[in-house]
DRENKOL-370288 format. One record per residue (C-alpha): residue number from 1; residue in one letter; x, y, z. Coordinates in nm, 3 decimals. Layout:
{seq->NUM | type->a | px->X | py->Y | pz->Z} .
...
This chain:
{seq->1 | type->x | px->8.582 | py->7.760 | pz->9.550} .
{seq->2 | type->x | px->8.869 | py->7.754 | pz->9.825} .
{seq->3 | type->x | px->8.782 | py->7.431 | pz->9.955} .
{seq->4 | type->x | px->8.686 | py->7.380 | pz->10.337} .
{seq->5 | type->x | px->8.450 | py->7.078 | pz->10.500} .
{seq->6 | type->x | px->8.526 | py->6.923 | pz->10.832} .
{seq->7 | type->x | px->8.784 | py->6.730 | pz->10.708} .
{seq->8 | type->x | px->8.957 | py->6.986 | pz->10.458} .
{seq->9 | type->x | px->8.887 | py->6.943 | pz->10.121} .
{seq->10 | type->x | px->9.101 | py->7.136 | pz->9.844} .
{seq->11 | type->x | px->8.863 | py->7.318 | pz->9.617} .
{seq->12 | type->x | px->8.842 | py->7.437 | pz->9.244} .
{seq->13 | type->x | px->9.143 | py->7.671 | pz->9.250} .
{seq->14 | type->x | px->9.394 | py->7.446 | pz->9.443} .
{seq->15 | type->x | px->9.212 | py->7.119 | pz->9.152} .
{seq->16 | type->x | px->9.347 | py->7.401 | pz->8.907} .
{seq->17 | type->x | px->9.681 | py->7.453 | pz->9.013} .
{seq->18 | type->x | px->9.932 | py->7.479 | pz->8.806} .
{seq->19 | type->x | px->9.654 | py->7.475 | pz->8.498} .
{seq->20 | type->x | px->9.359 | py->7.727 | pz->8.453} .
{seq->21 | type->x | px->9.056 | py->7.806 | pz->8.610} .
{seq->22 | type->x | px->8.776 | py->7.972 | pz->8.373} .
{seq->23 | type->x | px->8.480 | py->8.133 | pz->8.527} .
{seq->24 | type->x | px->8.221 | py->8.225 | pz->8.274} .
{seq->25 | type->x | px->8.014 | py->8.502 | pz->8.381} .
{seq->26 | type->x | px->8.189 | py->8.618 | pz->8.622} .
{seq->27 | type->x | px->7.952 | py->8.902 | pz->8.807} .
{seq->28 | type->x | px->7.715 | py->8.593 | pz->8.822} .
{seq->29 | type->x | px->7.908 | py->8.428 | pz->9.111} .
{seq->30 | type->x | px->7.825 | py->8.564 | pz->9.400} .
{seq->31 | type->x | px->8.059 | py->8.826 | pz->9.529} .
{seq->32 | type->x | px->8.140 | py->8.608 | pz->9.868} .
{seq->33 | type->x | px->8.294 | py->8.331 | pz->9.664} .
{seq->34 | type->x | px->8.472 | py->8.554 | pz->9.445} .
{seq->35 | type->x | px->8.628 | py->8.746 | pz->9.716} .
{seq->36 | type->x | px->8.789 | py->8.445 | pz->9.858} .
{seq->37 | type->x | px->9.052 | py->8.438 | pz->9.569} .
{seq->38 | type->x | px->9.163 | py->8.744 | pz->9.620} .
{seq->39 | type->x | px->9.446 | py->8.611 | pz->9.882} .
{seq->40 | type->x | px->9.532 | py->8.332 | pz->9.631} .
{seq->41 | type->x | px->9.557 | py->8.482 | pz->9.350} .
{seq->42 | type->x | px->9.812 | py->8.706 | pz->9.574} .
{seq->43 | type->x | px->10.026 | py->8.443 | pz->9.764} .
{seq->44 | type->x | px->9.944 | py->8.122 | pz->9.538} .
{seq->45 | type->x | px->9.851 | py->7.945 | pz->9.800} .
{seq->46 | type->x | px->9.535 | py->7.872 | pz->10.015} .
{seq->47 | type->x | px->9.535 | py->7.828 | pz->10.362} .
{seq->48 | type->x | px->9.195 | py->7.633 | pz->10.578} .
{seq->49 | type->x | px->9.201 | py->7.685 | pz->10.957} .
{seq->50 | type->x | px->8.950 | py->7.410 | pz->11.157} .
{seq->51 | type->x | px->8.973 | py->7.414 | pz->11.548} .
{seq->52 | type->x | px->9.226 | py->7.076 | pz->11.542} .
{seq->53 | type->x | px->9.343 | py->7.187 | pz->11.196} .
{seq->54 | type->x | px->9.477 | py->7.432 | pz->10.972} .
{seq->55 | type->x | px->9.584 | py->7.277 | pz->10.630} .
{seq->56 | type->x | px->9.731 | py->7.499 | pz->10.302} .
{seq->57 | type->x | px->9.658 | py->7.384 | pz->9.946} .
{seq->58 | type->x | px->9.861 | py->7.544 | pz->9.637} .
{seq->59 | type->x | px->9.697 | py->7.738 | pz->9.457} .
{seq->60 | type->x | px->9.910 | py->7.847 | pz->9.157} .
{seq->61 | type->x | px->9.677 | py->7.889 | pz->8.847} .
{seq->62 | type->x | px->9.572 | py->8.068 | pz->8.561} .
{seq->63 | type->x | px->9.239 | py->8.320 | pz->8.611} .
{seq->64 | type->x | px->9.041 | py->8.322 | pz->8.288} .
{seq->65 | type->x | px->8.707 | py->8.489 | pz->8.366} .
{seq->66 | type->x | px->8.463 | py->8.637 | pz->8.103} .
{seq->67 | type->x | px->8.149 | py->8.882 | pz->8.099} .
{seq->68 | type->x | px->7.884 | py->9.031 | pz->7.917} .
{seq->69 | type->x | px->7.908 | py->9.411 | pz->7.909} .
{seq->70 | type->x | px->7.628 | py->9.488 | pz->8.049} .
{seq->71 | type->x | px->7.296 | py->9.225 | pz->8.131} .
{seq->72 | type->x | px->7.140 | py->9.259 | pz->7.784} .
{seq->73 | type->x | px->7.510 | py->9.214 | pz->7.643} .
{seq->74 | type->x | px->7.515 | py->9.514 | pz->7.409} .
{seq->75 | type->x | px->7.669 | py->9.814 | pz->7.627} .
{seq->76 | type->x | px->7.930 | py->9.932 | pz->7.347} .
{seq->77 | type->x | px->7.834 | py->9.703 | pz->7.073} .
{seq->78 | type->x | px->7.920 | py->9.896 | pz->6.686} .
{seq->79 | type->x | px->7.547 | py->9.845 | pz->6.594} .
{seq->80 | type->x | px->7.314 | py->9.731 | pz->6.836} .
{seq->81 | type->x | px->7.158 | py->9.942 | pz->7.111} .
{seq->82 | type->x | px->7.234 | py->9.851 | pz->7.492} .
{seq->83 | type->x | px->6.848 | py->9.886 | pz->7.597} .
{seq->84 | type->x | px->6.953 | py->9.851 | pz->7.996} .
{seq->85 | type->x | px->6.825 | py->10.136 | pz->8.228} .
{seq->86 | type->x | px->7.056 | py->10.408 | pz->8.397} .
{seq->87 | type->x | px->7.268 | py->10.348 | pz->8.606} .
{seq->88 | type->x | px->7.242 | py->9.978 | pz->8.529} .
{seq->89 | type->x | px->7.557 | py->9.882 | pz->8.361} .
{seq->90 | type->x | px->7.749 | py->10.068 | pz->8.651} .
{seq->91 | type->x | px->7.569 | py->9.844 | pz->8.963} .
{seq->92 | type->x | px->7.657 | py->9.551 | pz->8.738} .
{seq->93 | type->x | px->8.026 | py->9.594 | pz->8.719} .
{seq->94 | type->x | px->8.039 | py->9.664 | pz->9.087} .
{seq->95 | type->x | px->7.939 | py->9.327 | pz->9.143} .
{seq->96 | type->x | px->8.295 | py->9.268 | pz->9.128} .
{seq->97 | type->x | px->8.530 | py->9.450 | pz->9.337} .
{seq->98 | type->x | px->8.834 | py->9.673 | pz->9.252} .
{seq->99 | type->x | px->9.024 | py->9.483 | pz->9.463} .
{seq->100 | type->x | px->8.952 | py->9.176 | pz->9.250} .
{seq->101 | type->x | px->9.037 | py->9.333 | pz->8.967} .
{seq->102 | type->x | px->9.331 | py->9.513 | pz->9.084} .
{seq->103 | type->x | px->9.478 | py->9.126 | pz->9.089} .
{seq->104 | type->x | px->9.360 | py->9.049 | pz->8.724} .
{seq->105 | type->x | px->9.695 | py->9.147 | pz->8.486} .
{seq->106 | type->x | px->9.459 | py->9.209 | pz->8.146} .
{seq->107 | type->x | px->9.102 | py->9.336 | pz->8.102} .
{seq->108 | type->x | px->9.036 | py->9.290 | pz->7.717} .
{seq->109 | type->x | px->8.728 | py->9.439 | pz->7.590} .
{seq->110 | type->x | px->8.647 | py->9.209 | pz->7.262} .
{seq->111 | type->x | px->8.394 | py->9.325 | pz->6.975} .
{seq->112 | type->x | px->8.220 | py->9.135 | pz->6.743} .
{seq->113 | type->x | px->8.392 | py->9.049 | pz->6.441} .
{seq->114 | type->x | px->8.201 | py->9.242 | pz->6.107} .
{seq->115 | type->x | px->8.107 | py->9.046 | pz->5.812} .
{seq->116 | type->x | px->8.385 | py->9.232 | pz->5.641} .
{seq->117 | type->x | px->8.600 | py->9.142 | pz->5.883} .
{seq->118 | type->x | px->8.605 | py->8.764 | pz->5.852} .
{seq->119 | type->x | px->8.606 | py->8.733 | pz->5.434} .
{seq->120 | type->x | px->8.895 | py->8.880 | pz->5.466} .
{seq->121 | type->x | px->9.187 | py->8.761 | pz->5.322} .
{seq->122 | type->x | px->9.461 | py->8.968 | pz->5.533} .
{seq->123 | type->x | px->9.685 | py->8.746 | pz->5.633} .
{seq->124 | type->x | px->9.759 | py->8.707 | pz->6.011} .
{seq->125 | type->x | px->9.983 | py->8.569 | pz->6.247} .
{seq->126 | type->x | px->9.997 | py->8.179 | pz->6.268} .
{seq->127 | type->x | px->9.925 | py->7.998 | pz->6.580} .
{seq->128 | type->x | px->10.311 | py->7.812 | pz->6.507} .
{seq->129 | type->x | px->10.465 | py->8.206 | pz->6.496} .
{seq->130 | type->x | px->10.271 | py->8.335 | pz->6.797} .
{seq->131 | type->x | px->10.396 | py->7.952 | pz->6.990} .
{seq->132 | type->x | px->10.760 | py->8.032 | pz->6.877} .
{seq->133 | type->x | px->10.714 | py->8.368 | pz->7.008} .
{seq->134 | type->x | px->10.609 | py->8.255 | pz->7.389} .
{seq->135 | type->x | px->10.852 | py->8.006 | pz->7.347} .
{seq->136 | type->x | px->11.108 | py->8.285 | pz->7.335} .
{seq->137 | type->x | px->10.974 | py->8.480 | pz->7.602} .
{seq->138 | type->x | px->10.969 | py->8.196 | pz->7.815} .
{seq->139 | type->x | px->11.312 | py->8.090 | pz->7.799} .
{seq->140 | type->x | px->11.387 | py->8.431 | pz->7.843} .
{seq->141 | type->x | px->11.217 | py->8.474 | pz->8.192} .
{seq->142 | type->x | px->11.339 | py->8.112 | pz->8.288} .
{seq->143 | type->x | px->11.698 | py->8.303 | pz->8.242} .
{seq->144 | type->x | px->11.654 | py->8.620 | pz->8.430} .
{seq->145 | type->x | px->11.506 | py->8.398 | pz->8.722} .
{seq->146 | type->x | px->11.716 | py->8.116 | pz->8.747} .
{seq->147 | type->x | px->11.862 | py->8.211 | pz->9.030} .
{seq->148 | type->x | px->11.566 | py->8.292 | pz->9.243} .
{seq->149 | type->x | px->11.383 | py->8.003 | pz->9.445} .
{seq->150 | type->x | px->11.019 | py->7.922 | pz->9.317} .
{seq->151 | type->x | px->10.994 | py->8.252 | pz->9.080} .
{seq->152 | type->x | px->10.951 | py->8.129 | pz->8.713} .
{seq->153 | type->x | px->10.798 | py->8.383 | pz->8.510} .
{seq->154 | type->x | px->10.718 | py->8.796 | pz->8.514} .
{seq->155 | type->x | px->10.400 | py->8.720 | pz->8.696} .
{seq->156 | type->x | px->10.553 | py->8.571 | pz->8.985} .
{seq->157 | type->x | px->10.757 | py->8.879 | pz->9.111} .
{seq->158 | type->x | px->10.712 | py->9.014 | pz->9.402} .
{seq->159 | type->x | px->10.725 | py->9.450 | pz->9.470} .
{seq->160 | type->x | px->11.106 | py->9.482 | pz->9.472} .
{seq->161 | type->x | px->11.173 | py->9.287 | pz->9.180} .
{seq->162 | type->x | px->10.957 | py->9.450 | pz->8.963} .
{seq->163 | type->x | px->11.135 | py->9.816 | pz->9.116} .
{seq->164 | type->x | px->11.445 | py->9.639 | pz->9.002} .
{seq->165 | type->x | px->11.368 | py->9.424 | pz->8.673} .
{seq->166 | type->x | px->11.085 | py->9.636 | pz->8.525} .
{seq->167 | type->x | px->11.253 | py->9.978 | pz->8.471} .
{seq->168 | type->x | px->11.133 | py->10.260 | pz->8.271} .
{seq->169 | type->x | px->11.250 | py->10.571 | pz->8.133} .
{seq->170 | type->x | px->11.177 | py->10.938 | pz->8.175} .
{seq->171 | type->x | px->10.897 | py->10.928 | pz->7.880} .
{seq->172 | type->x | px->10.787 | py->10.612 | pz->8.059} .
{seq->173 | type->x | px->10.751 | py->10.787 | pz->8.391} .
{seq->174 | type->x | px->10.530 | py->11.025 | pz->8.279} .
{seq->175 | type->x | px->10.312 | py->10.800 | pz->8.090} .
{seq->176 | type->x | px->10.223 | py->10.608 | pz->8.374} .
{seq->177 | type->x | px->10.176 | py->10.860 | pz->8.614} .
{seq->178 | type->x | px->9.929 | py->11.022 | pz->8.371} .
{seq->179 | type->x | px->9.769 | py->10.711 | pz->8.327} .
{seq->180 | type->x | px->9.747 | py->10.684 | pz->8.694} .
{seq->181 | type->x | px->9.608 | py->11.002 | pz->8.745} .
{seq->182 | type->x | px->9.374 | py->10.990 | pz->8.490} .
{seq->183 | type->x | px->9.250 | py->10.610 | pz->8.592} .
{seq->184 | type->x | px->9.318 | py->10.616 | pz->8.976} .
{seq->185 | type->x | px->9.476 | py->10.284 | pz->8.984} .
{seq->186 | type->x | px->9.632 | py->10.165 | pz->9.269} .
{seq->187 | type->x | px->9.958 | py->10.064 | pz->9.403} .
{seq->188 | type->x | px->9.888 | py->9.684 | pz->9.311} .
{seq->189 | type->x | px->9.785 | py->9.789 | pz->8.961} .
{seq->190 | type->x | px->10.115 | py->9.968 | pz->8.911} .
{seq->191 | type->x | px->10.314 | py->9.656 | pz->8.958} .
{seq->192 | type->x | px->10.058 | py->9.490 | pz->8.744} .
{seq->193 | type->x | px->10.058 | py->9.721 | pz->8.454} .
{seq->194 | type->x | px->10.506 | py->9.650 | pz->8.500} .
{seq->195 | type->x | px->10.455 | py->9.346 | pz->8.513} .
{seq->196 | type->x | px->10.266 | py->9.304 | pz->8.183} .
{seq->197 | type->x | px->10.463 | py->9.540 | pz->8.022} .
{seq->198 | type->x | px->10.778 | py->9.367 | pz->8.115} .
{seq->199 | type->x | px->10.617 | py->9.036 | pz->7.954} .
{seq->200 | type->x | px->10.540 | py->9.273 | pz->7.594} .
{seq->201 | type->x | px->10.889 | py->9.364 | pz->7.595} .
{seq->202 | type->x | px->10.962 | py->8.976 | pz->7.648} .
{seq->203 | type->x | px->10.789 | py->8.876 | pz->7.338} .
{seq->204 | type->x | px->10.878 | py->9.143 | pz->7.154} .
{seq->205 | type->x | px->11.263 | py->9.043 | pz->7.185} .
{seq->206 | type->x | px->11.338 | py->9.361 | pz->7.357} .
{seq->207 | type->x | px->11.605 | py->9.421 | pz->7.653} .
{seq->208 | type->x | px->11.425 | py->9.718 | pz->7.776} .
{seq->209 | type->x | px->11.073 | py->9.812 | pz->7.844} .
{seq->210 | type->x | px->10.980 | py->10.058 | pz->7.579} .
{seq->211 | type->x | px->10.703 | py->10.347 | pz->7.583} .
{seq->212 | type->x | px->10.523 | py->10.175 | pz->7.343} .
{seq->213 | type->x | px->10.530 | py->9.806 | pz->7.571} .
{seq->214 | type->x | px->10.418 | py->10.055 | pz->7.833} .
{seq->215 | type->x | px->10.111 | py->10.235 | pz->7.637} .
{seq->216 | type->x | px->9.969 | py->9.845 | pz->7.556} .
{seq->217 | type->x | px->9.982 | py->9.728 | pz->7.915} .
{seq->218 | type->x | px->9.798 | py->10.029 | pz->8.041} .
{seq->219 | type->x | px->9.511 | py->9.984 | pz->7.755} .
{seq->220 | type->x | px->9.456 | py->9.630 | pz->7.888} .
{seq->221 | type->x | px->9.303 | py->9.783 | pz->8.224} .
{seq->222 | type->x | px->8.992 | py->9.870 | pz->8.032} .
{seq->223 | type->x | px->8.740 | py->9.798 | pz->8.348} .
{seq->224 | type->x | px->8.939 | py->10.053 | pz->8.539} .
{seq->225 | type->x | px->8.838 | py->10.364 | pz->8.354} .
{seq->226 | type->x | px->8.553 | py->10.606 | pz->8.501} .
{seq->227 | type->x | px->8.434 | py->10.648 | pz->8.147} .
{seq->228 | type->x | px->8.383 | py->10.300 | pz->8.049} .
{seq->229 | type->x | px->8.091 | py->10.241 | pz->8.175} .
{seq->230 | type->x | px->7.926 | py->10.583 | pz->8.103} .
């Protein structure tokens, strides 16, 4: 995953830098190999030490990883029964680590679509509105960091610029420190859950992170709540 060899070889996240890497199945990797991208996913980089040696790769990419909820895939499902034994949906999550998922911005929890659900004819957003939309946000982070040296986008700042950029207000405080009580998330999922929220506010067109930016950030750590899986 990291690379290594005795002449050091750049592995599958440093071959995705600057693109995306997407691991399918994630709690089926074992938990050595995913604990190794815990430092790059931090510091975007990937550093190899040999005896003669020590060689860093970039490692600046996109985490898409995706699970079942449970190994016989229907722990939550609308109409199907999860048939998996106590306790087993819980060993299965901890196959992956908080701290891993402390570093992963969104945890989306997707259903199955009803029958209903795709005859529809409500009409949605187009994939053109959505592009002009990220197109916005982009060109709005590429403003607010032009001045700062190899930080592009919301995801890229470090502790103090999110204490500085992503500010909240007295309804916002209180929000989050419920949902931090309530969800024990730590330190690096605050600046996460900022971050993200800062990025909402970004494509919604709005100069100032809002309660309601806030609220949909913290609903996107789904695998951090006790209750989710029972």
């Amino acid at each position: 995953m990291v690379g290594g060899g005795g002449i050091p070889q750049p592995g599958e996240i440093s071959l995705a830098n600057n693109g995306v890497l997407f691991l399918d199945e994630l709690p089926e990797f074992k938990r050595s190999a995913l604990e190794v991208m815990r430092q790059p996913l931090e510091e975007r980089r990937v550093t190899i030490s040999r005896a003669k040696v020590s060689i860093e790769y970039p490692a600046n990419f996109m985490l898409i990883a995706s699970m079942n909820p449970c190994p016989c895939g229907f722990y939550n499902h609308p109409e199907k029964e999860c048939v998996c034994p106590p306790g087993t949906v819980q060993r299965y999550l901890n196959k992956i680590s908080g701290p891993l998922l402390d570093r992963i911005d969104l945890h989306v929890e997707v259903t199955p679509v009803s029958f209903d659900q795709m005859t529809s004819n409500r009409k949605s957003e187009s994939s053109a509105e959505i592009r002009k939309r990220v197109a916005m946000a982009r060109t709005l982070q590429k403003e607010r960091f032009k001045d700062q040296l190899g930080i592009h986008h919301n995801a890229m700042m470090n502790a103090q610029m999110v204490k500085n950029i992503c500010t909240i207000n007295g309804g916002g405080k209180v929000l989050l420190k419920i949902a931090m009580d309530k969800l024990g998330l730590s330190a690096r999922a605050y600046d996460r859950i900022l971050k993200v929220s800062r990025t909402i506010a970004d494509l919604a067109g709005a100069e100032k992170i809002q309660i309601e930016h806030l609220a949909e950030a913290i609903q996107y750590r789904s695998l951090d709540r006790e209750s989710w899986a029972g």
